[in-house]
C-alpha positions as CSV (number, residue, x, y, z in Angstrom):
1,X,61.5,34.6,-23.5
2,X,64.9,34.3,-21.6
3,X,66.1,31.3,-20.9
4,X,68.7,30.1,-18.2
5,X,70.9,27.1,-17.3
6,X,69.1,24.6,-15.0
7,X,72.1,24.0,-12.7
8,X,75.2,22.0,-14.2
9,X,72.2,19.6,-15.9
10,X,73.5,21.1,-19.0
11,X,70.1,21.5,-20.4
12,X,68.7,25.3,-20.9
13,X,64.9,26.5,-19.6
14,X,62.1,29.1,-19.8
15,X,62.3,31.0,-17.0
16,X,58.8,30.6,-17.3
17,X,57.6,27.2,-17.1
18,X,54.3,25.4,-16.7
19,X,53.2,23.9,-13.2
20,X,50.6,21.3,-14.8
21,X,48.7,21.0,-12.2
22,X,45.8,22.4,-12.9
23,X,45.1,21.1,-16.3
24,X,43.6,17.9,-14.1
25,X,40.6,20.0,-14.1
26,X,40.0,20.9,-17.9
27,X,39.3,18.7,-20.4
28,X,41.1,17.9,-23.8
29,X,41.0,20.7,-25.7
30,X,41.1,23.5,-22.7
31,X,45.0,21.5,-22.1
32,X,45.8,21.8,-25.7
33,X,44.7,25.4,-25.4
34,X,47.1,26.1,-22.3
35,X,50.2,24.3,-23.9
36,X,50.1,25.5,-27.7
37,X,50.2,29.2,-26.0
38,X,53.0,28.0,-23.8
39,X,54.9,26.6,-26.6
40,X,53.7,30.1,-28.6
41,X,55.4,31.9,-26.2
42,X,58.9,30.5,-25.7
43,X,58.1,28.3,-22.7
44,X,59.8,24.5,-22.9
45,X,59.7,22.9,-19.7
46,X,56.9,21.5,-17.7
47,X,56.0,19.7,-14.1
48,X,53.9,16.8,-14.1
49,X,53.8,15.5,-11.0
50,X,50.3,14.2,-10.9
51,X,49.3,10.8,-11.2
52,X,45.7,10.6,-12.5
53,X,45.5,9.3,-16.1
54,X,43.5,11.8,-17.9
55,X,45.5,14.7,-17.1
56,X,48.5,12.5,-18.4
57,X,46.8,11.5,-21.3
58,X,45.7,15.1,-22.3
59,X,49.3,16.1,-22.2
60,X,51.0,13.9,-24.4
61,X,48.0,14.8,-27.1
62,X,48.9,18.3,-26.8
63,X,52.7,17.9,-27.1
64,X,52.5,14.9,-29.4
65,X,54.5,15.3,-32.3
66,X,56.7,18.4,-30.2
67,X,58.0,16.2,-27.6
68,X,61.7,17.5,-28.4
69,X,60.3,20.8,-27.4
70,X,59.5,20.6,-23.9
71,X,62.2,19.1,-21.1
72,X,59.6,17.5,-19.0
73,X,60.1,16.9,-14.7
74,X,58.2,13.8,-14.1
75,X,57.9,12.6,-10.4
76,X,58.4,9.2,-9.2
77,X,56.5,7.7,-6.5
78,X,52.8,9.7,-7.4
79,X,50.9,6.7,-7.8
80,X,47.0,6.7,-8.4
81,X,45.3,4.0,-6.5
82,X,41.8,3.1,-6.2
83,X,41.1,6.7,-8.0
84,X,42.9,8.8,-5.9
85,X,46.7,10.3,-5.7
86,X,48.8,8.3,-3.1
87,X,52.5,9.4,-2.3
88,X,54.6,6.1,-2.4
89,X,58.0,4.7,-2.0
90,X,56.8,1.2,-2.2
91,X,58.1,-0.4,-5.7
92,X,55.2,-2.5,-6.5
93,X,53.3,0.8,-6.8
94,X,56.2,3.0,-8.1
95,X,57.2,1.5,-11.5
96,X,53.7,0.7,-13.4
97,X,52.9,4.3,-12.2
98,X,56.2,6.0,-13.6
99,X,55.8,3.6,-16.8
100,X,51.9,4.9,-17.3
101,X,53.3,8.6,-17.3
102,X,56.1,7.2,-20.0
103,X,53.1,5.7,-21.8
104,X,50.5,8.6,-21.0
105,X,52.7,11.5,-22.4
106,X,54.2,9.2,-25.6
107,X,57.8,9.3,-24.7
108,X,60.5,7.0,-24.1
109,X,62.4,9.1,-21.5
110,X,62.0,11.9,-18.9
111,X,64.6,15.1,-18.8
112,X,63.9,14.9,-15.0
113,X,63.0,12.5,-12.6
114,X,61.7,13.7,-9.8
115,X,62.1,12.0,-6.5
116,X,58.9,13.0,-5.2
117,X,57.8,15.0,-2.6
118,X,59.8,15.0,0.4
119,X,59.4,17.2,3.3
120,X,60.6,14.9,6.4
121,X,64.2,14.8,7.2
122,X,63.6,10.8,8.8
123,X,62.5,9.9,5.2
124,X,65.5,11.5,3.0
125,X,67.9,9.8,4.6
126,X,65.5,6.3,4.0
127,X,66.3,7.0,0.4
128,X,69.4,6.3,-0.9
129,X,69.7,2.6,0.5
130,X,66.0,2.0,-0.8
131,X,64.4,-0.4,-3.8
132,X,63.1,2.7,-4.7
133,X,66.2,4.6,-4.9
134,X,67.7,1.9,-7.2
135,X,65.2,2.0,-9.4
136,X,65.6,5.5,-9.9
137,X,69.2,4.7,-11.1
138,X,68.5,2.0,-12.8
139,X,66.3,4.2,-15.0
140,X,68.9,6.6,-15.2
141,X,71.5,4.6,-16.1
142,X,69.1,3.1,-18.9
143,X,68.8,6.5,-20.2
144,X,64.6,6.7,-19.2
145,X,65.4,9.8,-17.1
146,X,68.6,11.8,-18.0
147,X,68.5,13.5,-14.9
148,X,67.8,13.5,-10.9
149,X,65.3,15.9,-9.5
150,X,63.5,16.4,-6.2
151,X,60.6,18.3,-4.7
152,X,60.3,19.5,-1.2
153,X,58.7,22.6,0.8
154,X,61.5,22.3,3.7
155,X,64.5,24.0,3.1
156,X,66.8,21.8,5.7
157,X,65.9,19.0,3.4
158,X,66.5,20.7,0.4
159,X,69.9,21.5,2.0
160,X,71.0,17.8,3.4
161,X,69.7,16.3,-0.1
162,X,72.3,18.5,-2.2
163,X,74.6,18.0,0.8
164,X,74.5,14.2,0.3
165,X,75.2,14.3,-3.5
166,X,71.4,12.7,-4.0
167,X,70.0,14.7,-7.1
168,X,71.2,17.2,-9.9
169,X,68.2,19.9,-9.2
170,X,65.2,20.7,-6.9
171,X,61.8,21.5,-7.5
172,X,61.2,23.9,-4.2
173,X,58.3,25.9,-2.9
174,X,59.4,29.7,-3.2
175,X,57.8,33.4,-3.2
176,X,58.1,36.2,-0.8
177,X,56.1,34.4,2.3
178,X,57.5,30.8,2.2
179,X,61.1,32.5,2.3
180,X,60.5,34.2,6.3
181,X,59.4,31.1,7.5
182,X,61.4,28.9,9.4
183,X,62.8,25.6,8.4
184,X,60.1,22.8,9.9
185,X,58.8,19.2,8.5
186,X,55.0,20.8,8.8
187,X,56.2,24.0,7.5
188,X,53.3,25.7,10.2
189,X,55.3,28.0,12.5
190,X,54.8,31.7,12.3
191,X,57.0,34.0,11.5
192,X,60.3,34.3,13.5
193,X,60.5,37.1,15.5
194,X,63.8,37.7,14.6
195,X,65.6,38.7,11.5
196,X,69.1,38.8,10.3
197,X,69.7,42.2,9.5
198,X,72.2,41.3,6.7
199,X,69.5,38.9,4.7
200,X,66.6,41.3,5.3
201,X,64.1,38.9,6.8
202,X,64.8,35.9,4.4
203,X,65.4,33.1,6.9
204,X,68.1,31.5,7.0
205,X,67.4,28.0,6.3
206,X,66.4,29.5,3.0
207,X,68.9,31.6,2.2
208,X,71.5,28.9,2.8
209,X,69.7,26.3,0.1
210,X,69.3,28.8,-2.3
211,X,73.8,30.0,-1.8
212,X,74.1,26.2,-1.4
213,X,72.8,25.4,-4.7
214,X,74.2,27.8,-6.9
215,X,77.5,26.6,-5.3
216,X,76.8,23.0,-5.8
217,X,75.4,23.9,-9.7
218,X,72.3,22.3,-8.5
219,X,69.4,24.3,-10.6
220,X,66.8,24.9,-9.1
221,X,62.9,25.4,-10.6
222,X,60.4,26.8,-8.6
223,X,56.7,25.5,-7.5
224,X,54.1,27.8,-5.2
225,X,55.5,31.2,-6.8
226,X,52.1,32.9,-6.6
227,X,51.4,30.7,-2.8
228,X,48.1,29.7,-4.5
229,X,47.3,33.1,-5.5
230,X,47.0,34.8,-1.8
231,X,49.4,37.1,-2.8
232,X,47.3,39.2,-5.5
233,X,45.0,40.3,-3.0
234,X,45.5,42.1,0.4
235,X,42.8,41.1,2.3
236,X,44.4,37.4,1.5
237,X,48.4,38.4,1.5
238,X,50.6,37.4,4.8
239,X,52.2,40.5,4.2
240,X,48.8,42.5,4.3
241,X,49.5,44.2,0.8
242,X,49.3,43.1,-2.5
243,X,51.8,41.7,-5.0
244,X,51.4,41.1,-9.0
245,X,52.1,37.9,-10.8
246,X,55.1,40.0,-12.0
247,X,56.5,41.0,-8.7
248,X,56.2,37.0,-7.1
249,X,57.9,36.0,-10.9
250,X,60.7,38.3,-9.8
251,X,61.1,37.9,-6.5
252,X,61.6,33.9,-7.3
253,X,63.6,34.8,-10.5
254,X,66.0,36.9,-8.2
255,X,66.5,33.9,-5.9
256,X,70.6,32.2,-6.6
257,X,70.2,28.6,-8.3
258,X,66.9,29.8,-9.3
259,X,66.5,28.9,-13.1
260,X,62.8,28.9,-13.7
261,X,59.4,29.0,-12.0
262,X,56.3,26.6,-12.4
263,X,53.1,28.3,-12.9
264,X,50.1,26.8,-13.1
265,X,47.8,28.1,-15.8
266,X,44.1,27.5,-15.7
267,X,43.8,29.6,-19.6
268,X,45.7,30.9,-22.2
269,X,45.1,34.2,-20.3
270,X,46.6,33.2,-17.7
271,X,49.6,32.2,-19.6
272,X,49.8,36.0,-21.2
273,X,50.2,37.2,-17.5
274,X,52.8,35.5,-16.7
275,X,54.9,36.0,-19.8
276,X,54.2,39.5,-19.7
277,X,57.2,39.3,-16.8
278,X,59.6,39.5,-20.1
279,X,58.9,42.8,-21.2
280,X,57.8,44.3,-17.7
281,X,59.8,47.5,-16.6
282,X,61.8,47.7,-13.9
283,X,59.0,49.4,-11.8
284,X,56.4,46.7,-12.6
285,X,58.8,44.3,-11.3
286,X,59.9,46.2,-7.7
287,X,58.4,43.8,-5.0
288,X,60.8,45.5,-2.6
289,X,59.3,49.0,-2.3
290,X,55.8,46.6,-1.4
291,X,57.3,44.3,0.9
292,X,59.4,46.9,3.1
293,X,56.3,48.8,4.1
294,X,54.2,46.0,4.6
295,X,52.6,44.6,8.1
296,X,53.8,41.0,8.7
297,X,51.9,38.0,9.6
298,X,51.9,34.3,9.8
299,X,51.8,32.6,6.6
300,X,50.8,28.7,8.1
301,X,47.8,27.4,7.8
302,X,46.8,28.7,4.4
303,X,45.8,26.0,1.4
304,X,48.2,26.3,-1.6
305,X,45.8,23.2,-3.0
306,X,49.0,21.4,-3.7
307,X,47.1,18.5,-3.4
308,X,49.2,16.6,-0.8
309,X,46.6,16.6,1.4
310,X,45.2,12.9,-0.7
311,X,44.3,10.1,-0.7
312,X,40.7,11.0,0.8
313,X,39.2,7.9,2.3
314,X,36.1,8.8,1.0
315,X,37.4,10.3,-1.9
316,X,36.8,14.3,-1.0
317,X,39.0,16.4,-3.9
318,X,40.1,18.5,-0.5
319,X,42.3,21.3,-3.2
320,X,39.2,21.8,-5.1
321,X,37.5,22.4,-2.6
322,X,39.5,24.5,-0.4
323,X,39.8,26.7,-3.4
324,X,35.9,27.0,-4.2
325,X,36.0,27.5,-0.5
326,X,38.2,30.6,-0.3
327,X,36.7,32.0,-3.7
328,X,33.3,31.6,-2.0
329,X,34.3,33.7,1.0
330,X,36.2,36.3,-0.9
331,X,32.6,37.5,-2.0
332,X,30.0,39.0,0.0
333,X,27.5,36.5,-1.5
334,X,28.6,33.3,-3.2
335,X,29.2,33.5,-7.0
336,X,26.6,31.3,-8.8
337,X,29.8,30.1,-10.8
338,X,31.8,28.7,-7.6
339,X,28.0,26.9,-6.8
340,X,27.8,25.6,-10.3
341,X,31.6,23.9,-10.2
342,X,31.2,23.1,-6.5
343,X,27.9,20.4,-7.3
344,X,29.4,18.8,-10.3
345,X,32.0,17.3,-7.5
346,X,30.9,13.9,-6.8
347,X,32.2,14.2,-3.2
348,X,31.8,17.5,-1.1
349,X,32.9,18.7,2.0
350,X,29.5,17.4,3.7
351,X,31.2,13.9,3.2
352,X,33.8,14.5,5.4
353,X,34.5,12.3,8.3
354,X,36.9,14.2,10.6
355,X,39.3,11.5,10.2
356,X,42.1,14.3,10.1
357,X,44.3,11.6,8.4
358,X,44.7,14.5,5.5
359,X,46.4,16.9,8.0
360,X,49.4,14.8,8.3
361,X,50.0,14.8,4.8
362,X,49.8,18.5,4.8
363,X,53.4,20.6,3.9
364,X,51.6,23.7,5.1
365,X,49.1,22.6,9.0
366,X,46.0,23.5,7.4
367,X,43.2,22.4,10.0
368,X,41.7,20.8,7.0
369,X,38.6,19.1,8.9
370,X,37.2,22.9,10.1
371,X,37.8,23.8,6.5
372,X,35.6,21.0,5.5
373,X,32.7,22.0,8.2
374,X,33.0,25.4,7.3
375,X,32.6,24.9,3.2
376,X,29.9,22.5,4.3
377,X,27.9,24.9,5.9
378,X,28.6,27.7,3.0
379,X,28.0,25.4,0.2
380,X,26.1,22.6,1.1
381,X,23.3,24.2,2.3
């Protein structure tokens, strides 16, 4: 495993890290499973930024006893509230939820606290005069978190954050599509029509974070590497070709500021996949050569099941099943296996009221109510 320097945090990470998000969906032992091959293969940092208790339970048994091992980004303001994830700045909410991670994962302190989620320019600059913002350096300043994170999808955030002095690293949404789209607070416009010649297609909202940052010595660690995993196939790709978990690891690990990316790991085999990026050749890691002959295409409206899309108001897991969803459809008949996970959900997409209150919430203007008809009528029939 290499390992780089997260910014000017002074701390030192896997350029492979682990994006926990889908350990909500496994139990005890299959989370154990994931980290001990993490930690068996030279990874030591990981994302937490979900807020419902078992997920944050199971990770603190698996790293209890190791907690000097892993440098942990834990967000502030994911809340869980009346059994569902709710974004939050309010501080009523905030603290008992960022002291039931402390508690959940058996540590006294966090290596980064992650202001969480923000995507809307009007809401950044809310932040630094906040409750919610004090509290955030009152806990620094107390030694709970030892450094200032934030996540975003929007690159002109990103930017006016570092700009502004706010935090010491980002947590930002990066891979080969993400990077020729243009800067937006829904992050759903097509691809520009235009290019600058000199950056190859990268826009330049993008490119200017990522030179920004590594002038700034603001690390940055990477979430939405694989976008979801529409990359590995063609028939799924924006690009209309193809790319390996290798290429997107080193398309994101060529990125400036860029010191590590946060895959999400449903098994220990996936886990092998991804560290197999370490002792790729050169060939095995040329995204280039795919990318320059490729068609292009719009990248919006795609689910990344980041999970943003919460709370449900009648408690749909909307990720879960967008993702059954597009495994479903990737087959000319539906896998008994995507049937058997989709009825053990206690909610499915027949529930779904059309409130559309989810496709606000959305970084990415996924018309998540036709999503929900159309899984309805594939796999509630």
């Amino acid at each position: 495993m290499n390992y780089r320097k997260l910014g000017s945090t002074g701390l030192t990470v896997s350029e492979i890290g682990l994006g926990a998000e889908w350990l909500e969906r496994h139990t005890t032992e299959e989370c154990a499973a994931v980290i001990s091959c993490c930690e068996e293969q030279g990874i030591n940092i990981l994302d937490c930024w979900m807020s419902e208790p078992n997920v944050r339970t199971n990770i603190g048994k698996a790293i209890a006893g190791r907690r000097d091992k892993w440098i942990i980004q834990g967000h502030i303001g994911s809340t869980w509230q009346n059994g569902q994830y709710v974004r939050t700045r309010d501080i009523a909410q905030v603290k008992p939820a960022f002291e039931d991670l402390l508690e959940r994962l058996g540590t006294d302190y966090i290596d980064l606290g992650m202001i969480h989620y923000v995507d809307k320019m009007e809401e950044l600059e809310a932040i630094p005069d906040s409750p919610y913002m004090d509290y955030i350096r009152q806990l620094k300043a107390d030694g709970v978190i030892r450094h200032i994170g934030m996540s975003t999808h929007n690159p002109a955030v990103g930017i006016r954050a570092v700009e502004m002095g706010l935090v010491e690293m980002l947590l930002f949404s990066c891979n080969p599509a993400f990077d020729l789209l243009p800067a937006s607070e829904e992050l759903n416009d097509s691809f520009a029509e235009e290019y600058d010649p000199a950056l190859e297609g990268l826009n330049t909202a993008r490119a200017r974070l990522y030179q920004l940052c590594e002038q700034k010595g603001v690390g940055i660690t990477v979430m939405k590497g694989y976008a979801g995993g529409r990359l590995f196939k063609a028939e799924t790709s924006p690009f209309g070709v193809a790319l390996t978990p290798v290429q997107c690891l080193h398309y994101a690990l060529t990125r400036p500021a860029v010191a590590s990316v946060m895959v999400g790991y449903d098994t220990p085999q996936h886990v092998m996949e991804a560290v197999a990026y370490e002792t790729a050749a050169e060939r095995e890691k040329d995204y280039a050569t795919v990318l320059a002959g490729a068609p292009r295409h719009a990248y919006s409206g795609q689910c990344t099941y980041c999970g943003h899309c919460k709370p449900c108001p009648v408690n749909i897991d909307i990720a879960m099943v967008n993702k059954l969803y597009d495994l479903a459809v990737m087959q000319p008949q539906v896998p008994g296996s995507v049937l058997d996970h989709y009825r053990q959900l206690e909610v499915t997409a027949k529930d779904c009221i059309g409130c559309q209150s989810c496709e606000s919430r959305c970084p990415f203007g996924v018309k998540i109510a036709d999503r929900m008809a159309k899984a309805a009528a594939l796999l509630d029939a």
